[in-house]
N, C-alpha and C positions, 0 to 999 in steps of 0.2 A: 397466237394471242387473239382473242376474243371478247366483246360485253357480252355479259350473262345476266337478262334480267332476270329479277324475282317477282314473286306473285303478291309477297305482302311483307311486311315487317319481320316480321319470324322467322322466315325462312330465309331472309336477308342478312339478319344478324346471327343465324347458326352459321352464316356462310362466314359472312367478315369479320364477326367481333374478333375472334380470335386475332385476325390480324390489325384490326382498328387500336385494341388493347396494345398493340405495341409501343406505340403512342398517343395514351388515351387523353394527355393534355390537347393535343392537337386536334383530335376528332370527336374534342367534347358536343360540338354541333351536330355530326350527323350521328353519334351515338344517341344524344340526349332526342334530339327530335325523334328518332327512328323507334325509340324505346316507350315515348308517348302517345304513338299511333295506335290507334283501332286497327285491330286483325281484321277487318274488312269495313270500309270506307261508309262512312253515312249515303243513307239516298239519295242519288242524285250526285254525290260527289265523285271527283275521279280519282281514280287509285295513283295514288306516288309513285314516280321512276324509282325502284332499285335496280342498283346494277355492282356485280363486280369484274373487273376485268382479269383475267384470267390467264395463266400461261402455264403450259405444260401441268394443270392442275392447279396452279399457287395465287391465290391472291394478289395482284400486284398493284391495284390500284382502287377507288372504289366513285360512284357515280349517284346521285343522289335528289329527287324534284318533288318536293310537299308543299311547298310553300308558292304561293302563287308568284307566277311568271321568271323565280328563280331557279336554278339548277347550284348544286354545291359540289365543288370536286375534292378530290383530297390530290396528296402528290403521288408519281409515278414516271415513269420512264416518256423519252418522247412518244414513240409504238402505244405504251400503254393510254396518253392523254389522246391522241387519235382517233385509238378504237372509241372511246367517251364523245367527241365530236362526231363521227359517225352516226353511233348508235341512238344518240340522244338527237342528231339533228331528224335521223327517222319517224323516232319519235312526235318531236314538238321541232319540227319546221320556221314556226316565228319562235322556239324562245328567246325570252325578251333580257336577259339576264344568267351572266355567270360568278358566282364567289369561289374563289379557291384560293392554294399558296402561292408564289412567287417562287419560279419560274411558271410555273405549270400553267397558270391562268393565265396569263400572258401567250402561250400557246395555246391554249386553248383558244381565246379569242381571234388569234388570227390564223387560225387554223380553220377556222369557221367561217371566217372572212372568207378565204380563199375556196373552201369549198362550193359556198351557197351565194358568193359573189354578191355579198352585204357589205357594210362598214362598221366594225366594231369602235366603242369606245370607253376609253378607262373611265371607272367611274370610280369610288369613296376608295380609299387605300388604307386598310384598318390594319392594328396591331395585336395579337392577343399575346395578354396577359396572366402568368400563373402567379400563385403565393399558396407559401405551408405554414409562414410564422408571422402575423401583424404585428406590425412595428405603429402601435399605436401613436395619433396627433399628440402633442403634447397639450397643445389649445382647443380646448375641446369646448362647443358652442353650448349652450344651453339648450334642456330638452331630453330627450330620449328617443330611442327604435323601440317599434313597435308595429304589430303585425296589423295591416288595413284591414278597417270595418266597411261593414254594409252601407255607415252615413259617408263615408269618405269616396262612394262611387263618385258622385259626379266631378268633386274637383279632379280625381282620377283621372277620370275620361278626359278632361280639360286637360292634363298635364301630357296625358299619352297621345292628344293629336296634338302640340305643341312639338313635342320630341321628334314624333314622326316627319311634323314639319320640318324641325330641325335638321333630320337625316335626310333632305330631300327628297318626301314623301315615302321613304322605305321605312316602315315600320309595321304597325297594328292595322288590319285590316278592320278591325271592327270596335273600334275600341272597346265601348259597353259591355261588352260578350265576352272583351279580354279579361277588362278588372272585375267585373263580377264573377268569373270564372276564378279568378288569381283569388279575389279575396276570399272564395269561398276555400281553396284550398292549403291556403294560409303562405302562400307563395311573392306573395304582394304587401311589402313594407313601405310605412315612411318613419319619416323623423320627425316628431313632434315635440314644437317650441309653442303648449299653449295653442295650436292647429299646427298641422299638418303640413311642412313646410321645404319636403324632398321625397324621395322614395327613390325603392329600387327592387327590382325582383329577383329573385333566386328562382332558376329553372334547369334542366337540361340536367338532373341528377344521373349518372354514371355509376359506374365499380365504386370510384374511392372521388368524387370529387361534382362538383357542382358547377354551376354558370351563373355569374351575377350579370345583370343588365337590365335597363330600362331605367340608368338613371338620372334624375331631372330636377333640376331647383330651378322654379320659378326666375326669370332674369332679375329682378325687382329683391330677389332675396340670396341672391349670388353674392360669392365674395367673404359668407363670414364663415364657412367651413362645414355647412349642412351636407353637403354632398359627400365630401372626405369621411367625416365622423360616420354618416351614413353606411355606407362601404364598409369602412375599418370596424364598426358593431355588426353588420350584417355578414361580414367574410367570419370574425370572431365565433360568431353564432355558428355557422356552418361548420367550420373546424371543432369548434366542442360536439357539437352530434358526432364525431368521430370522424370526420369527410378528411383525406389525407391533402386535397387543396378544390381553393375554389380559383375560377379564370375569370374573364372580362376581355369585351375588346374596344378599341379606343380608335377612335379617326384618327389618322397619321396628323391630318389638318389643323387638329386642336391641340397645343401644346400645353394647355393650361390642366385636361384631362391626363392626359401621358404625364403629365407633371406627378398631381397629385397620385397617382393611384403608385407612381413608383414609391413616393415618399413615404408610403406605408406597407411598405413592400414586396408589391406586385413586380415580377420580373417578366421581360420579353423572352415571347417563346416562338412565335416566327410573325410575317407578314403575310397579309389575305389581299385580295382585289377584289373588287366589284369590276364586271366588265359587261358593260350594254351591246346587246346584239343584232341585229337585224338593225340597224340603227339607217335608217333610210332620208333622214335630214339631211 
């Protein structure tokens, strides 16, 4: 058994879709990222960890780094999360960050432990969520969805380092460059009651299904159902273009989230970790 990196996106996913598509609710993250890569890396940028881990020829696991300071695993045999720790710590020596499922992450991080003689530490414990049929709010707030304009950048930006804040600084790296990127590509919704007063993004398009996230009501405007309705019109939207389901994922930590999103019928499809690495505090 061995990691097999790749040299770019493409030749990444001739390798794994095949096997990623076997549960492509699960690996809507490294499909959907992998799938919106540039076939070679802006100037000056560094090129993404691909990896698959590999036995006797077969796909068994897959390895995955775009996103600044984090690594993304999927699930695999003990052997297989191993070879991932290995070849990634080759790689990037301080990475700062791993998300993956449950058990696997969990091994992974102390496996990394032990190897490089650091301290890992668990960090956000998220749930993902699928749905094929909304079971719409019956209390539906005043307003309507609608796709974000060019006037709605800034409070945008307001709302995506708020969130980011929220998540513990894991979020947008840039925000400006995110929402005006999003809104140009009609990827970036709010809810508008008279302004602008939620939102939420549809990303990570796949085979048959979509990713919602990034979404945020203002505190000051929490509580009357902007977020839920938001969701529940925006999930509706993506299933009528023909999407066989759209996901989300929820901080274990917030129950008021995991609440709603079930109550319109988002169902659990497994659990992720965030796990801090090199943690030297």
């Amino acid at each position: 058994m061995k990691a097999r990196r790749h040299a770019d996106p493409g030749s990444f996913l001739e390798r794994a879709r095949p096997w990623l598509l076997r549960a492509e609710v699960e690996h809507n993250l490294i499909l959907g990222i992998c799938g919106g890569l540039d076939a070679t890396p802006p100037d000056g940028a560094e090129p993404p960890y691909l990896a698959t881990v590999e036995d006797d020829g077969q796909v068994v696991a897959c390895g995955f780094r775009a996103l600044p300071h984090k690594a993304i695993i999927t699930r695999g045999d003990p052997a297989a999360i191993d070879c991932l720790v290995q070849d990634l710590g080759d790689r990037y020596p301080d990475l700062h960050m791993v998300l993956g499922p449950e058990p696997e992450v969990q091994r992974f991080a102390e496996q990394w432990s032990r190897r490089y003689g650091t301290t890992s530490r668990r960090g956000t414990a998220q749930r993902l969520f699928s749905i094929h049929r909304v079971d719409h709010p019956t209390r539906k707030p005043t307003g309507g969805l609608r796709p974000a304009l060019e006037a709605d950048v800034p409070t945008l930006v307001s709302w995506i380092d708020a969130f980011t804040a929220e998540a513990g600084g894991i979020g947008v790296a840039d925000p400006l460059q995110f929402a005006r990127e999003h809104v140009g590509d009609g990827s970036l919704y709010v809810w508008d009651d008279a302004r602008p007063v939620s939102m939420a993004a549809c990303m990570g398009r796949t085979k048959t299904g979509i990713r919602i996230t990034l979404v945020f009501t203002p505190p000051e405007l929490r509580g009357r159902g902007y977020a839920t309705t938001c969701v529940a019109n925006l999930t509706q939207r993506m299933l009528d273009q023909g999407l066989a389901y759209c996901c989300l994922f929820t901080d274990l930590s917030n129950p008021t989230s995991n609440s709603i999103y079930q109550a319109i019928g988002y169902r659990p499809v497994l659990d992720m970790t965030d796990y801090f690495l090199n943690d030297r505090e």
